[in-house]
ZAMARGU-4260 file (C-alpha; in steps of 0.2 Angstrom, whole numbers, plus 5000, padded with zeros to 4 digits):
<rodrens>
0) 5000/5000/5000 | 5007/5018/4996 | 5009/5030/5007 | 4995/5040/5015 | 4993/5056/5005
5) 4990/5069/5020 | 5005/5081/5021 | 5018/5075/5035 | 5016/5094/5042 | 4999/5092/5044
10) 4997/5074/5053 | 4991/5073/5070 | 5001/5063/5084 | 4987/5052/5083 | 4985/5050/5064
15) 5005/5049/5065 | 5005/5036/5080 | 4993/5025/5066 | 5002/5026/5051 | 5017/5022/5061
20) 5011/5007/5065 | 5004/5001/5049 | 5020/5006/5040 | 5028/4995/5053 | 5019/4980/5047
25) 5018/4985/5032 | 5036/4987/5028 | 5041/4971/5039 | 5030/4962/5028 | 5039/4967/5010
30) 5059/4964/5021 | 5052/4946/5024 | 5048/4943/5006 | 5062/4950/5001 | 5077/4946/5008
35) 5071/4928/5016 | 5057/4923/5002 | 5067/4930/4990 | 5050/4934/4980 | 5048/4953/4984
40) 5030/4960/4979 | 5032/4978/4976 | 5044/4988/4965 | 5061/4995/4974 | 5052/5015/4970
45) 5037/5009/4982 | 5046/5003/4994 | 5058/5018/4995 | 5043/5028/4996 | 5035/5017/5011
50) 5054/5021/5021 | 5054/5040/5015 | 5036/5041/5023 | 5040/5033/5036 | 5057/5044/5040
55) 5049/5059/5038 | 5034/5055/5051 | 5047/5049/5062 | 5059/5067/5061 | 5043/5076/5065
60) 5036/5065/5079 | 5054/5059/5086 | 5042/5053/5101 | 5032/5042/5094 | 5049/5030/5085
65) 5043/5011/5088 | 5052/4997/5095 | 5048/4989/5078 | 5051/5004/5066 | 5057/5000/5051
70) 5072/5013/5055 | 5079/5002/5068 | 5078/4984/5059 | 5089/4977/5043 | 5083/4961/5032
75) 5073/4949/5039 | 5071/4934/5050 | 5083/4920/5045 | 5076/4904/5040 | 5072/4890/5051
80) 5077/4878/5038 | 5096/4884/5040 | 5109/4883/5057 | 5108/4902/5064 | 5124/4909/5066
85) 5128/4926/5076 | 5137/4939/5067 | 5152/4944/5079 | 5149/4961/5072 | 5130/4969/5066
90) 5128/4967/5046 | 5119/4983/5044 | 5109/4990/5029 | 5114/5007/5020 | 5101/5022/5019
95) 5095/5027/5002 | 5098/5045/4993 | 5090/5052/4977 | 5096/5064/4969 | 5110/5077/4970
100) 5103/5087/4983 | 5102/5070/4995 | 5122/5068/4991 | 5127/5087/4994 | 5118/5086/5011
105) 5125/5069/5015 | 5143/5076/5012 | 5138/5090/5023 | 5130/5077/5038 | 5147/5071/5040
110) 5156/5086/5039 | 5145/5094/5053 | 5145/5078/5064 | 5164/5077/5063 | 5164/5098/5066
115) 5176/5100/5048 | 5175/5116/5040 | 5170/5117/5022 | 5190/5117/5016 | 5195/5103/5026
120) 5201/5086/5014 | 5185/5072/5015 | 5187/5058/5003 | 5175/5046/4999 | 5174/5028/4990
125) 5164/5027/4974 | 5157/5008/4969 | 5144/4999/4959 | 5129/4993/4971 | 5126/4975/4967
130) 5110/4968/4967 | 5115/4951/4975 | 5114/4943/4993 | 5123/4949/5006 | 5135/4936/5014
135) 5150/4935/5028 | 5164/4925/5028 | 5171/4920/5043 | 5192/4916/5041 | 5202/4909/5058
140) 5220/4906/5056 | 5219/4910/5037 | 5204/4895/5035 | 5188/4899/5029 | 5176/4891/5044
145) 5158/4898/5043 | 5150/4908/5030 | 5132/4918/5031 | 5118/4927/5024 | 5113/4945/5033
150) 5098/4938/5041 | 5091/4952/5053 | 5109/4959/5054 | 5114/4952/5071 | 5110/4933/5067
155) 5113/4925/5048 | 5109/4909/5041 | 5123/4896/5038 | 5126/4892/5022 | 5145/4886/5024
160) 5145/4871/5014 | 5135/4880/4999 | 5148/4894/4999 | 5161/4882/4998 | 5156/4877/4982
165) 5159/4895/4974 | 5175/4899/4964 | 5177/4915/4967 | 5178/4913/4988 | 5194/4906/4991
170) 5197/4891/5005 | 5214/4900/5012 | 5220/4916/5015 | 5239/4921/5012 | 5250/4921/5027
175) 5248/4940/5027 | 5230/4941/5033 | 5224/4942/5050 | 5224/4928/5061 | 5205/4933/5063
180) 5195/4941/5048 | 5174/4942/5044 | 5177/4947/5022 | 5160/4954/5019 | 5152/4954/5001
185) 5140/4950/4990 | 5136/4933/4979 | 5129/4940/4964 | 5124/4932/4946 | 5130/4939/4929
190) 5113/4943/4916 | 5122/4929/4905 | 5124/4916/4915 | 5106/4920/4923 | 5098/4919/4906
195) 5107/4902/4902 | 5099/4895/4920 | 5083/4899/4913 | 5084/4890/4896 | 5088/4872/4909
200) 5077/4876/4921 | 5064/4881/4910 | 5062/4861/4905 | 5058/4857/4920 | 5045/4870/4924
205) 5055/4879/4936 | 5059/4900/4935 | 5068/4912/4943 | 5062/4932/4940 | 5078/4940/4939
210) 5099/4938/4942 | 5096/4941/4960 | 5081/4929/4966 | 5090/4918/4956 | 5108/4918/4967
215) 5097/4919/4984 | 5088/4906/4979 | 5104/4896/4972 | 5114/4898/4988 | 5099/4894/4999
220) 5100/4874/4992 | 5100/4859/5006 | 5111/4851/4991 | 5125/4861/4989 | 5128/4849/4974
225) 5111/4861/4967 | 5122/4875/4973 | 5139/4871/4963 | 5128/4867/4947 | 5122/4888/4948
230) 5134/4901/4941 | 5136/4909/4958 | 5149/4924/4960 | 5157/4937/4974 | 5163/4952/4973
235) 5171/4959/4991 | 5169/4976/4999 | 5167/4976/5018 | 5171/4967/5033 | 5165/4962/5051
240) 5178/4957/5066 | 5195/4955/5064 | 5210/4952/5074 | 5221/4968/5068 | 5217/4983/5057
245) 5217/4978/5039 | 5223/4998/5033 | 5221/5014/5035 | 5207/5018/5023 | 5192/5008/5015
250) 5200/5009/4997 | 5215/5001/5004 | 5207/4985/5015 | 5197/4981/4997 | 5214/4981/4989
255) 5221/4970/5002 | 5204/4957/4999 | 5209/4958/4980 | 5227/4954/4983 | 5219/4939/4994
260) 5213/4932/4980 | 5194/4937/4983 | 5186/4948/4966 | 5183/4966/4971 | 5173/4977/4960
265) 5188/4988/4946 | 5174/5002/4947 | 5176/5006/4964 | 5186/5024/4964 | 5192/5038/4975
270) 5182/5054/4978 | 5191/5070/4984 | 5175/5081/4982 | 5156/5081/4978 | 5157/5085/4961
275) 5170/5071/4959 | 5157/5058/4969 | 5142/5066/4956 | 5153/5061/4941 | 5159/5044/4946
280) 5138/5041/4949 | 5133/5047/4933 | 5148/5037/4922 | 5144/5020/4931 | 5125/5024/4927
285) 5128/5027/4909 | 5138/5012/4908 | 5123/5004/4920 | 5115/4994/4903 | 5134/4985/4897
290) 5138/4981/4913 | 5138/4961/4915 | 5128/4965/4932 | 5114/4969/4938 | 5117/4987/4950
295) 5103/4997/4957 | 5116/5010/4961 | 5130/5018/4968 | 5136/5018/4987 | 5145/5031/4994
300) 5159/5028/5008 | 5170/5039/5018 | 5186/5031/5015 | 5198/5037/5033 | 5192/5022/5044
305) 5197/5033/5057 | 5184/5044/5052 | 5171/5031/5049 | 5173/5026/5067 | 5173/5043/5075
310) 5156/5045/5064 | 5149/5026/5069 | 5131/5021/5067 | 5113/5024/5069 | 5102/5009/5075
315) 5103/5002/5058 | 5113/5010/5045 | 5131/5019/5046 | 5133/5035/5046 | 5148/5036/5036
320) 5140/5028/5018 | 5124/5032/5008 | 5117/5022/4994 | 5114/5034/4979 | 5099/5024/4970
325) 5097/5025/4952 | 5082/5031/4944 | 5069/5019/4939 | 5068/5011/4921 | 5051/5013/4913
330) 5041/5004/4898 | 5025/5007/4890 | 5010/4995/4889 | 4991/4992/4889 | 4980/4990/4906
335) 4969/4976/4902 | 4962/4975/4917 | 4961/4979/4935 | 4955/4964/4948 | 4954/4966/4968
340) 4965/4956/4980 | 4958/4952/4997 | 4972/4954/5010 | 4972/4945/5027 | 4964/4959/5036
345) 4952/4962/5023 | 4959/4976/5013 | 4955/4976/4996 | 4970/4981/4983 | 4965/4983/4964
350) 4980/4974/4954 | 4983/4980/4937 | 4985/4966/4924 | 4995/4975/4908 | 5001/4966/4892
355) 5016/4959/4895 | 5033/4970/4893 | 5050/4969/4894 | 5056/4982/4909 | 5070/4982/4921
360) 5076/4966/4914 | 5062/4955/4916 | 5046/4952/4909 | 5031/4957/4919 | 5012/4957/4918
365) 5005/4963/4935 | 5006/4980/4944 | 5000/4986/4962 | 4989/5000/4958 | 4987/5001/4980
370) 4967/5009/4982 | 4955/5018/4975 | 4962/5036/4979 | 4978/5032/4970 | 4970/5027/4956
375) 4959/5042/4954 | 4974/5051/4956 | 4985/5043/4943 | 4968/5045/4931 | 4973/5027/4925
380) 4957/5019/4914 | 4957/5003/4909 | 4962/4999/4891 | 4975/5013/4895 | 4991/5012/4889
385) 5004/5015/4904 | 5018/5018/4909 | 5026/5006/4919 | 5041/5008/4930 | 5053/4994/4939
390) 5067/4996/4948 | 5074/4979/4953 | 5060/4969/4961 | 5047/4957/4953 | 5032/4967/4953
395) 5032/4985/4944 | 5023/5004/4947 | 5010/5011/4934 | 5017/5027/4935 | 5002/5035/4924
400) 4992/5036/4909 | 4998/5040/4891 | 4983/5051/4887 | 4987/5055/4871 | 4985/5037/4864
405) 4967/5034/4870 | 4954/5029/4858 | 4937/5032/4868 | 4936/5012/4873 | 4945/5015/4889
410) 4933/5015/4905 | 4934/5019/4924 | 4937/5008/4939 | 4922/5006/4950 | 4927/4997/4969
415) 4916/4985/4970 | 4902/4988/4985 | 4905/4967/4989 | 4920/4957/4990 | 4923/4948/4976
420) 4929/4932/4987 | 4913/4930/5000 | 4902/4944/4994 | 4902/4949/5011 | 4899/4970/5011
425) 4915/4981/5008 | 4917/4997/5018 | 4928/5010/5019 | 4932/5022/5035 | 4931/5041/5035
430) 4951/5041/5037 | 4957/5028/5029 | 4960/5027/5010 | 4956/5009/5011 | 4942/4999/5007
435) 4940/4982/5016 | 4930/4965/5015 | 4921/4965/5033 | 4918/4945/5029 | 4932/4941/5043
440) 4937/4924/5044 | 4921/4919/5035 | 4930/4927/5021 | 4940/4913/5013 | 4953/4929/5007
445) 4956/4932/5023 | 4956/4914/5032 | 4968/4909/5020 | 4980/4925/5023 | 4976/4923/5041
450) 4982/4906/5042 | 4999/4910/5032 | 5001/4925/5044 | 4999/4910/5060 | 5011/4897/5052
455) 5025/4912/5047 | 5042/4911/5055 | 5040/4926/5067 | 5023/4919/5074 | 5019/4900/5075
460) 5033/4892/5064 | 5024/4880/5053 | 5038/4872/5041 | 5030/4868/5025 | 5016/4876/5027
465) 5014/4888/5012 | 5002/4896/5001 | 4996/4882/4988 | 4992/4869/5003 | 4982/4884/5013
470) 4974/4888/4996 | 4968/4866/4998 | 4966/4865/5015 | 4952/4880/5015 | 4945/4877/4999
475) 4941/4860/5005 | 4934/4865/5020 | 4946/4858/5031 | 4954/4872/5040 | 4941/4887/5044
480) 4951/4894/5061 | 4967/4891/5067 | 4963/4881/5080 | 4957/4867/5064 | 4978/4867/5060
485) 4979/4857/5075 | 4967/4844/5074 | 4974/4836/5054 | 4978/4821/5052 | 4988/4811/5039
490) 4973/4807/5031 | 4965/4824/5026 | 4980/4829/5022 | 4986/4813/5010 | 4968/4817/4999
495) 4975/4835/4995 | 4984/4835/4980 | 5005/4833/4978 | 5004/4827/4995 | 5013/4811/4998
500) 5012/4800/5016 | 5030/4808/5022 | 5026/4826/5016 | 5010/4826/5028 | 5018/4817/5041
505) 5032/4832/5042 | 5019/4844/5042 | 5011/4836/5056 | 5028/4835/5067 | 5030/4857/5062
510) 5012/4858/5071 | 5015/4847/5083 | 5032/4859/5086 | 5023/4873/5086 | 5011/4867/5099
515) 5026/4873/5112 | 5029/4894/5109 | 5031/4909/5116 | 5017/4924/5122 | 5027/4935/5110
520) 5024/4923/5096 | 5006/4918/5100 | 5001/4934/5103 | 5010/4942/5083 | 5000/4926/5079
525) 4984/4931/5079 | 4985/4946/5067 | 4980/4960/5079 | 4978/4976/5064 | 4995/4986/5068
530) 5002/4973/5080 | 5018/4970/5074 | 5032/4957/5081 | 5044/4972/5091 | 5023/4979/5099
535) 5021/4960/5104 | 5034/4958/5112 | 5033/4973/5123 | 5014/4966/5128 | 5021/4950/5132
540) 5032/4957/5143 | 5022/4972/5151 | 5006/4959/5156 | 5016/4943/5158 | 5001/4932/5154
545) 4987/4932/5139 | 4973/4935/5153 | 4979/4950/5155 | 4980/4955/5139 | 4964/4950/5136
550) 4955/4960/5150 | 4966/4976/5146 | 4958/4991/5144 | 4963/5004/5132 | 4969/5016/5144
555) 4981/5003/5155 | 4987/4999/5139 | 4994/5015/5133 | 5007/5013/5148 | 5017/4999/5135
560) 5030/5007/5127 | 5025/5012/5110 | 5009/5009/5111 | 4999/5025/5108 | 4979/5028/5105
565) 4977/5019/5091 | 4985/5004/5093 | 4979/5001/5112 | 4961/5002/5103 | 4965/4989/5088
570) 4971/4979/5102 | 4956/4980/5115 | 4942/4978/5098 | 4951/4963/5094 | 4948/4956/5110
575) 4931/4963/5112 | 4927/4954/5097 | 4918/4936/5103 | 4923/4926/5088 | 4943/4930/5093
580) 4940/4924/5111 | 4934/4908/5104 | 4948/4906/5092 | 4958/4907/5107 | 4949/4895/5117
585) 4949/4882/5105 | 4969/4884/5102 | 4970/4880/5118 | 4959/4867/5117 | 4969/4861/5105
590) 4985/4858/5116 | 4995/4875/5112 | 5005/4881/5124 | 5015/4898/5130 | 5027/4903/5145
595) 5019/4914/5155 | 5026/4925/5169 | 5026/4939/5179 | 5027/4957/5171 | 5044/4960/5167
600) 5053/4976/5175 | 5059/4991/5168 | 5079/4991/5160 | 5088/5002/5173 | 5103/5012/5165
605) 5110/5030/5166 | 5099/5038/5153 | 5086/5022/5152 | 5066/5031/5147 | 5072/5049/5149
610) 5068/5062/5135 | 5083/5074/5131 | 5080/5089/5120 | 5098/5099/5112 | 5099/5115/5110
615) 5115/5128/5106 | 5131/5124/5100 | 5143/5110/5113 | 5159/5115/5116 | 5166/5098/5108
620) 5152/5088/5101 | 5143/5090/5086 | 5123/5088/5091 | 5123/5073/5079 | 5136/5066/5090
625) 5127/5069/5108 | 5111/5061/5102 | 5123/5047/5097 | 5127/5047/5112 | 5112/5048/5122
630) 5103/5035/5112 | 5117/5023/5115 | 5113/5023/5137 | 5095/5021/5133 | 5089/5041/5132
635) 5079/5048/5118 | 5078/5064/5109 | 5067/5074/5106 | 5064/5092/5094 | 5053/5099/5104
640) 5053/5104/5124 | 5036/5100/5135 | 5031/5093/5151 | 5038/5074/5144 | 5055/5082/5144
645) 5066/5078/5158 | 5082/5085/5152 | 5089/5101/5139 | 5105/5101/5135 | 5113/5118/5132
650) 5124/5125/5123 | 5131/5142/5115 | 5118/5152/5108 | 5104/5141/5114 | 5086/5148/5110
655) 5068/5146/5112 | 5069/5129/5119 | 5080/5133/5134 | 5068/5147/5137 | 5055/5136/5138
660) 5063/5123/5151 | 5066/5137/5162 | 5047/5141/5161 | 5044/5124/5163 | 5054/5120/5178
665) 5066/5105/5166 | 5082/5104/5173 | 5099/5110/5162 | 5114/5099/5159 | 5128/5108/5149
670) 5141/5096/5140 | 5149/5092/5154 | 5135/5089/5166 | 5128/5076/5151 | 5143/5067/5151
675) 5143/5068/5169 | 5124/5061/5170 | 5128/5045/5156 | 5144/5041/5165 | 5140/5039/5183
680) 5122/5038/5179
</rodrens>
């Protein structure tokens, strides 16, 4: 779903506080499919969009950042069906820039941060940024022992034995290299070789949708014999732990990896200014088409890592490198129709189906068109011909109409008053843009999106429970509530189609797993609107048991943290509802079981759930360094000063704010005094 379209400077803290939340579903929802389904459902530009929204509301209403935000989280969830291994140090992700305004006040963040004047000598690193999987390699006395994947960024999966069968990723590293080193890369596939992998697979039914799914899905074999029969390659560019400094600077470490034997990328260059950053970005897209790659951009580094560490990192991205996205590629085709998609918590989403083209180097045929308002907006008809932009993912954006090149055939979209899956009445809220089935789990749609939501990683953990067996399972009339999930036996499920004796049988063992779980889990399970996984959690640990979750009123829930208004009153209608309840009841029934305990205590620590507001100039720290700072003992910052304040932090030429805390009565801390209070607490 796009964006909402109300101006960020005109939201509400409660409007904010929701669309916060959905976001943060929303968004968590397209990192899983993404980077551990490796089948993404919305184009790179939306996506971006949904993270820009989401950072803007964020900057204005610094109070209301979530537990869950998708600021604070990188990839997804590794997957069950791999070892998990625990990055010694955090894979992070890269913030995005657009266009050459983003870069000039990048370039400036880190010269304000770091206090250099405008004349002072700051060189960055210029490279390609390959569209591949992100992967560490562990090396211990010069051996390679564990490699992989990002994961959430803290944990990975382990893919050792499948990296091992990759050409480029050598087993030993010359008696120069340190005795401990984490080489960080990506595993990428050339266009050519990708194409070729489709001609064989294509014989036996099976496709990829572009060079990138293709190496994810490659590298995520059981049989790494699959794995060494797939054109996999790595370039190096990073690193995790190590037992010594590799250099002084990034440009020099990536030179040590390339005499190491690993393949680094030879467009990777030095930048002494701006302008030379803007160049290397615009000669690297020009050449973006020839490439035998696919690149989605460039990514900007400082290259002293002295400087990098003085700069160090925000909750999920350094604040020393940028990733300068290229513009989408666009195509022109016909809209030939637009059908509706019923969601697990009944939203309708129209889906454009267009004649097929060729864009972004795939083929595609469906586009999200998001609700009604967008495409009213747009003023897309159907028998339109589009334009259709992709940049990198599976499914691409109508960007809009080409009016000039309709005949008088072309007709409106009308939302349909009923839902095309139950016929159950469709409604839409007075502030909300979308239009949803009120069917409920008598809604097939939204039984079988409920039920994938129940068996997923983050919530119940069903192994082998996908789409195409839900899709049986409730068109059959076997499963209607969760709770159905754990009464199956081997013979319902042997009657459904492609499912032999031993395939059921290891589905019944995942539900008999999941029976055992955890109040976070069960409680993400049952698909609370704007519950995410982080908001679970916090429940679980404020109430300590599901009864008291249960019987919570709106107003003793708004004392979790980052629960505001709106989602304490999704969370207290879903229990007020009497069909939830049961659904409950029966799980229990059924055997499924959750630790409960007491309520957990607050974190103690120096700073730990006070509110600082900066103001003025610090003798020695740039502000962007005391937040930092703050944020790293458990405070958090705010713009604005008010009764919630418990701390302003003064400097030089301090303003307004300060005048208001002394009105106020909130106490004053210079630089010293707020090193003074994080220190000794």
């Amino acid at each position: 779903m796009t964006p909402e379209k109300t101006p960020v400077d005109t939201l509400t803290e409660e409007q904010a506080a929701e669309e916060l939340a959905r976001l943060a579903v929303e968004i968590a929802g397209h990192d899983r499919r993404y980077h551990a389904e490796d089948a993404p459902t919305i184009s790179d530009a939306d996506y971006d969009a949904l993270k820009l929204r989401n950072a803007a509301i964020e900057a204005r209403f610094p109070e209301l950042i979530r537990e869950d935000s998708p600021s604070k989280s990188v990839g997804a969830t590794p997957s069950s069906a791999f070892a998990q291994v625990q990055h010694a140090k955090p894979m992070l992700s890269l913030d995005n820039v657009f266009s050459d305004e983003d870069v000039t006040d990048f370039v400036g963040s880190v010269r304000r941060f770091l206090n250099l004047p405008a004349d002072a000598e700051l060189v960055f690193t210029a490279e390609p940024k390959i569209d591949g999987l992100s992967m560490s390699l562990r090396y211990e006395n010069r051996r390679l022992v564990t490699a992989a994947t990002r994961g959430d960024g803290t944990t990975g999966e382990n893919v050792t034995a499948n990296i091992r069968t990759i050409a480029d990723i050598p087993e030993r590293l010359p008696a120069d290299a340190p005795d401990i080193v984490d080489v960080r890369g990506e595993v990428y596939m050339r266009r050519d070789d990708f194409l070729d992998l489709q001609k064989r697979m294509a014989e036996s039914g099976q496709t990829f949708a572009n060079p990138r799914n293709s190496a994810a899905g490659s590298l995520r074999q059981k049989n790494p014999e699959v794995t060494k029969s797939r054109p996999l390659k790595f370039f190096a560019y990073a690193w995790g732990e190590t037992s010594e400094p590799l250099a002084d600077t990034q440009f020099d470490a990536v030179t040590r990896f390339r005499d190491w034997g690993f393949p680094v990328n030879e467009r990777m260059k030095r930048c002494a200014s701006l302008e030379d950053m803007l160049a290397q970005y615009r000669a690297i897209e020009a050449d973006r088409a020839s490439l035998p790659y696919d690149i989605d951009g460039v990514v900007y580094k400082v290259d002293r890592l002295d400087l990098q560490e003085r700069l160090g990192f925000r909750s999920r991205s350094p604040r020393w490198a940028t990733a300068h996205k290229f513009p989408a590629e666009k195509a022109t085709t016909v809209l030939k129709a637009i059908d509706i998609q019923v969601g697990r918590t009944g939203a309708l989403t129209p889906v454009a189906r267009l004649k097929p083209v060729f864009v972004g180097g795939v083929t595609v045929t469906n586009a999200t068109l998001h609700n009604e308002e967008e495409i009213l907006r747009k003023g897309v008809l159907i028998g339109d011909h589009v334009i259709v932009r992709r940049a990198g993912d599976v499914i691409p954006e109508v960007v809009g109409p080409v009016v000039e090149r309709r005949t008088g055939s072309e007709r409106p979209f009308v939302m349909p008053t009923r839902c095309p899956v139950c016929a159950s009445h469709v409604e839409k809220a007075e502030d909300e843009v979308v239009a949803r089935c009120t069917g409920g789990l008598f809604c097939p749609a939204q039984r079988k999106q409920a039920l994938l939501h129940v068996a997923g990683r983050r919530a119940m953990d069903i192994e082998g429970l996908g789409d195409k067996l839900v899709d049986q399972l409730v068109e059959a009339g076997i499963v209607k509530t969760p709770a159905d999930l754990y009464k199956l036996g081997v013979l319902a499920l042997a009657n459904l189609q492609r499912m032999a004796e031993k395939s059921a049988a290891n589905l019944l063992a995942a539900i008999e797993k999941s029976r055992h779980t955890t109040l976070a889990r069960f409680i993400f399970a049952l698909g609370i609107r704007n519950v995410g996984e982080a908001t679970a959690k916090d429940l679980a640990r404020h109430f300590g048991s599901l009864d008291a979750l249960m019987d919570a009123t709106p107003e003793s829930l708004l004392a979790v943290p980052d629960v505001g208004p709106v989602v304490a009153q999704s969370i207290a209608g879903f229990f007020a509802e009497a069909h939830n309840r049961e659904v409950i009841e029966q799980l229990r029934a059924a055997g499924v079981k959750w630790e409960e305990g007491e309520p957990a205590a607050p974190v103690a620590g120096s700073a730990s759930g006070k509110v600082f507001v900066l103001t003025g100039t610090l003798p020695t720290m740039s502000r962007d360094e005391a937040k930092a700072l703050i944020e790293a003992h458990g405070g958090k910052v705010s713009g604005s000063v008010s009764k919630k304040t418990d701390y302003v932090v003064a400097g030089a030429e301090a303003g307004s704010k300060l005048a208001k805390a002394e009105e106020l009565g909130v106490a004053i801390l210079d630089e010293d005094g707020l090193r003074h209070l994080l220190e000794q607490g």
